[in-house]
C-alpha positions in Angstrom: 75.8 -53.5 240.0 75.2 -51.7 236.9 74.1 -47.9 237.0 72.6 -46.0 233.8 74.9 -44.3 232.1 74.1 -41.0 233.3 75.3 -39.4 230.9 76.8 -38.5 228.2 75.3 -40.9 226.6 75.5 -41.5 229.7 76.5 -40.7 229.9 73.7 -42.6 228.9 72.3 -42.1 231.8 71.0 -40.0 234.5 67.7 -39.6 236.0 67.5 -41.0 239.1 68.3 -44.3 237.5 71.6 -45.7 238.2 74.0 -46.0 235.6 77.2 -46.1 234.9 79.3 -44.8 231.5 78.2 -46.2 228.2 79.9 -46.4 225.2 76.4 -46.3 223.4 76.4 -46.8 226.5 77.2 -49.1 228.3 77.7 -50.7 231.7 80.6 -50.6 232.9 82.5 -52.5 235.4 82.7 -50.5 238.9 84.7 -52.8 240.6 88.2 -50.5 240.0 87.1 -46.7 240.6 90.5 -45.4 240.3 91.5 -47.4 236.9 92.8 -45.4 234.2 91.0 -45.1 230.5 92.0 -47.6 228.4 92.2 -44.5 225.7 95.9 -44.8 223.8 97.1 -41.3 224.3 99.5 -42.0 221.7 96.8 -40.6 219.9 97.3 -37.1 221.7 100.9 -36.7 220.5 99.0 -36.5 217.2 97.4 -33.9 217.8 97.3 -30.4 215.6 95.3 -28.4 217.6 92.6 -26.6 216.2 91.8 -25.4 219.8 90.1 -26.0 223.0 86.5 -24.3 222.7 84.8 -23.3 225.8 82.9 -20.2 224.5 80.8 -19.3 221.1 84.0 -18.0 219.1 84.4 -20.6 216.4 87.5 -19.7 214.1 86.7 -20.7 210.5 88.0 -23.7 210.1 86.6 -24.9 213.1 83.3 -23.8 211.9 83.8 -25.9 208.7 83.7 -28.9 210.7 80.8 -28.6 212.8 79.2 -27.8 210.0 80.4 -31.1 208.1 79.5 -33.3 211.7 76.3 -31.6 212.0 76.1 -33.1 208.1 77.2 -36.0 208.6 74.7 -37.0 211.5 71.8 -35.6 209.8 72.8 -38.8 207.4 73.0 -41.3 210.3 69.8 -42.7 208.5 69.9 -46.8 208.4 73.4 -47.9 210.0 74.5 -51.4 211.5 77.9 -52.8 212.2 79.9 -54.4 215.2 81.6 -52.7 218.0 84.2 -53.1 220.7 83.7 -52.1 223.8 86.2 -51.1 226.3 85.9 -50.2 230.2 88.1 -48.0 232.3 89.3 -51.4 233.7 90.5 -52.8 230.4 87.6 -55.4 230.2 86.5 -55.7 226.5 82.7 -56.4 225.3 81.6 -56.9 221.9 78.3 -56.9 220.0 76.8 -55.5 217.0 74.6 -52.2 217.2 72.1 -50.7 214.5 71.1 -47.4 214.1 68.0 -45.7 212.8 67.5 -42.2 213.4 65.9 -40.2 214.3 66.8 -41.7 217.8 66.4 -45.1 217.6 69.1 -47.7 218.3 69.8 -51.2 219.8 73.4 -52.8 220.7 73.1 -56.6 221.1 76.4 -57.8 223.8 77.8 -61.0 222.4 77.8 -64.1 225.4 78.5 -64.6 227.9 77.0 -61.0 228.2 73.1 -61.3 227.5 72.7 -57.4 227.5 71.2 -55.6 225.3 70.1 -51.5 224.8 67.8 -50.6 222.9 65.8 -47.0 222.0 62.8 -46.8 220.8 63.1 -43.1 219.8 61.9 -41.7 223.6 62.7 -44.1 225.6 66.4 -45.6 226.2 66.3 -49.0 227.8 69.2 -50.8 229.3 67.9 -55.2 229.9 70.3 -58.1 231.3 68.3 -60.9 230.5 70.3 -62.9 232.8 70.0 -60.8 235.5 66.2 -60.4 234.8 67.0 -56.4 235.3 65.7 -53.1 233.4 66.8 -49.6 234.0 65.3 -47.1 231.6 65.7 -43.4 231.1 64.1 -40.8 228.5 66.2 -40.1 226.0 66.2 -36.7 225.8 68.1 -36.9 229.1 71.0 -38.4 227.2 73.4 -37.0 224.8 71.9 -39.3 221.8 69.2 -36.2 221.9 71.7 -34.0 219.9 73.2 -36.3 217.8 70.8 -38.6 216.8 67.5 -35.7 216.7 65.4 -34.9 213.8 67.5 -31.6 213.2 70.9 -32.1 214.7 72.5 -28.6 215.9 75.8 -29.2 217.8 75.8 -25.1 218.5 72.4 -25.0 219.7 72.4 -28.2 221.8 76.0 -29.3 223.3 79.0 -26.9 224.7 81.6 -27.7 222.7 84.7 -28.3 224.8 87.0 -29.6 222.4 87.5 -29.5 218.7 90.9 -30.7 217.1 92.0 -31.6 214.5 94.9 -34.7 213.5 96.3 -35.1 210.5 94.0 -38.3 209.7 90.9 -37.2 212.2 88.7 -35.0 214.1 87.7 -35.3 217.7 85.1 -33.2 219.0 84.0 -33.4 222.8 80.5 -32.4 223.7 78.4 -31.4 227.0 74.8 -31.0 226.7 73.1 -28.0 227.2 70.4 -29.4 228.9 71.3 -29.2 232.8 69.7 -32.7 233.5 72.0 -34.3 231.1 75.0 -35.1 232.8 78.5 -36.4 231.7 80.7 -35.9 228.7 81.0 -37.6 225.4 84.1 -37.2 222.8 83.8 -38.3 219.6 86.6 -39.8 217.0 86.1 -39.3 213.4 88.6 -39.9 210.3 89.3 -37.6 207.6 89.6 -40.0 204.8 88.4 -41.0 202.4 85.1 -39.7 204.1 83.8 -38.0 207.5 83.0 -41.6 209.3 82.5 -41.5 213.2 84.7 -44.5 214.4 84.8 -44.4 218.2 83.6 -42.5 221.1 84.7 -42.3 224.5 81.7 -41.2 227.4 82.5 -40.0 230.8 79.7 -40.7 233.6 79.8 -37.9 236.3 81.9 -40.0 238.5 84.5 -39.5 236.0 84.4 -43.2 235.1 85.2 -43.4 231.6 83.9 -46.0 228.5 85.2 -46.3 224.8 83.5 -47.8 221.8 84.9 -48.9 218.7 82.3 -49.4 215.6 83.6 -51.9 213.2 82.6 -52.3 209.7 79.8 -49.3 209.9 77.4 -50.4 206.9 74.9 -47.8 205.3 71.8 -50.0 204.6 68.4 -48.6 202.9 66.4 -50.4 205.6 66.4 -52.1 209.3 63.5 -53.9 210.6 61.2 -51.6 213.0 61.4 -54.5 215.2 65.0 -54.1 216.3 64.2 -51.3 218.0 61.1 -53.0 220.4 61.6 -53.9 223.8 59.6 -56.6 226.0 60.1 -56.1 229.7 62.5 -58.7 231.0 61.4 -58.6 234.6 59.8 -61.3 236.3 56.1 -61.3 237.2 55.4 -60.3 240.7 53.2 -63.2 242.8 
């Protein structure tokens, strides 16, 4: 059974509508609670702390680089690529995903999978088309409200409760502000030769955890409107 990724994205979802973690969301398989994240920690023996933020005291450098994210997502204009996704259980999906801000999106599961996700600015709709299911949620109630926004503000809208810094990336780990919005998202960034988000990892509030990898992130001047439509998938009731 798939739950909304209550979330951070999920947590992507929360609301009364049952989700589980998304990368962009994304279902993920429930059927091993207790399996670990498929995260390579590897990447934590990297790690140059810049520090663990839990308050509003932001040391200069680490006020640089909110101030470069917060940038760099104001330019999220017209964006498609591929992306990997991984489950707590190890179980990989992939697809492609476009972007259009301000908080539109749509990731398109490659088969067998016939999911798909798609935002239409407010709301944030999760469709198996094999299933004939549909689980929707506003998407101010997901973390996609501060990042993808007209005016993105990391201080004003998330608790930050991570910022460090690696000698090749930045990873930033964010909580919404909003007390309906529930779960965690961290989010992966390289240095070089540009600020370029590369993966994210969303915790649901059962802990369960999902990563994404975008591949081959393409600035384009224009996606279709149409992407980011939705017809409902379920079945007419006799």
């Amino acid at each position: 059974m798939r739950v909304l990724f209550s979330v951070a994205i999920a947590s992507i979802l929360s609301a009364g509508i049952a989700v589980t973690s998304t990368g962009i969301a994304l279902a993920a398989d429930k059927t091993a609670p207790n399996a670990p994240s498929t995260w390579n920690a590897a990447v934590n023996a990297k790690k140059s702390a810049v520090g663990a933020v839990s308050g509003t005291a932001f040391d200069e450098n680490q006020m640089m680089w909110i101030g470069k994210i917060n940038e760099y997502f104001k330019s999220f204009d017209n964006i498609k690529g591929k992306f990997a996704q991984y489950s707590g259980y190890k179980k990989r999906m992939l697809g492609k995903y476009y972007i259009k801000r301000p908080g539109r999106f749509r990731f398109d599961y490659n088969r067998p999978s016939r999911m798909v996700i798609v935002s239409d600015g407010k709301r944030l709709v999760i469709q198996d088309h094999d299933l004939n299911t549909e689980d929707e949620i506003a998407l101010n109630k997901t973390p996609f409200r501060a990042l993808l926004g007209k005016n993105v503000d990391i201080l004003r809208d998330s608790r930050i409760q991570l910022l460090q810094e690696t000698d090749d990336q930045v990873i930033i780990e964010l909580r919404d502000k909003n007390p309906r919005v529930f779960g965690g998202i961290k989010l992966f960034l390289t240095k070089q030769p540009q600020l370029e988000l590369k993966e994210w990892i969303t915790t649901d509030v059962q802990g369960l955890k999902t990563r994404l990898v975008l591949v081959n992130l393409q600035r384009v001047e224009k996606l279709s409107a149409k992407l980011f439509r939705f017809r409902s998938v379920m079945l007419p009731k006799f």
